[in-house]
N, C-alpha and C positions, 0 to 999 in steps of 0.2 A: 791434196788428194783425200787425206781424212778429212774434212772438210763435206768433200760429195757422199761421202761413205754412207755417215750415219742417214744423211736425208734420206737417202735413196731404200734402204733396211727399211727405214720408218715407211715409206712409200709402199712400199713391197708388200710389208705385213698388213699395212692399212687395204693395200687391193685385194690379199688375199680374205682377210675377214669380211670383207663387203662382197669378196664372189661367195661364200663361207652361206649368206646373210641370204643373199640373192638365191642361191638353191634352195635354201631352205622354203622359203616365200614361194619359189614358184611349187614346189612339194606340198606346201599347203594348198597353195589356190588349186590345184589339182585336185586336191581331196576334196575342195568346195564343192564344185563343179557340178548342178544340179542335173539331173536327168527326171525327162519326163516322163512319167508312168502312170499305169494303170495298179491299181493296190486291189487284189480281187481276195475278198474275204469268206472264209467259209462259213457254213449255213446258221443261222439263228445270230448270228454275230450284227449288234447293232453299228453301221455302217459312220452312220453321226459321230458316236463317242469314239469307236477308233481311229476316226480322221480328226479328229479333234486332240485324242492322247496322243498320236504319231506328230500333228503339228505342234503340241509342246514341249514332247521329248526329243524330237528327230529335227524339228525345224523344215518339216513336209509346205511348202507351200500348196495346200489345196485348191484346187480349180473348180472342181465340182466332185458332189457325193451322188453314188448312186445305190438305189434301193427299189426297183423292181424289176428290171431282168436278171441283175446279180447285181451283190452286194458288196459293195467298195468306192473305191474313189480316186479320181485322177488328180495326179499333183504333180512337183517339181520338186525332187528329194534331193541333198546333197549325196554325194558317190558313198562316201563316208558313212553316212547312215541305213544306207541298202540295205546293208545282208544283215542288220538289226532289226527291221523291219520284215525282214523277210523269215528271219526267226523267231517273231512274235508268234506263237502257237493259234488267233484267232485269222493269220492272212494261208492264205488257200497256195497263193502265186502273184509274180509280180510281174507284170508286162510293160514292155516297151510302149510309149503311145506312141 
């Protein structure tokens, strides 16, 4: 009977650190999880260079920039980087595409 004992502990504890493992993982990938948006920037604000510092700092995949009806750019931001973004003092609002 000692014998099954120990395996079974060692079993136990190994599932429990691999489900441990597993929430963590899907907790990240959640936080990946890009959403598409619109990045609308306010006035005098060159639309280029902040879609350009937000795709180095934030990891923004941009899709296109825009600069004459208003001034911003649509991309794919990870969740995670939002409200970084959204706290940059030169973006206006952040829209869902």
């Amino acid at each position: 009977m000692k014998r099954l004992v120990r395996p079974a502990v060692l079993l136990t504890v190994a599932l429990l650190v691999a489900g441990i493992g597993l929430d963590r993982s899907a907790s990240v990938a959640a936080a990946a999880q890009a959403s598409s948006v619109i990045v609308v920037l306010r006035d005098g604000v060159d639309a280029q260079q902040a879609a350009a510092e937000h795709r180095a700092r934030y990891g923004a995949d941009v899709s296109y920039v825009y600069g004459a009806a208003l001034r911003g750019y649509a991309a794919r931001i990870p969740a995670n980087a939002l409200a970084a973004i959204a706290r940059d003092p030169r973006v206006a609002f952040i829209s869902e595409d």
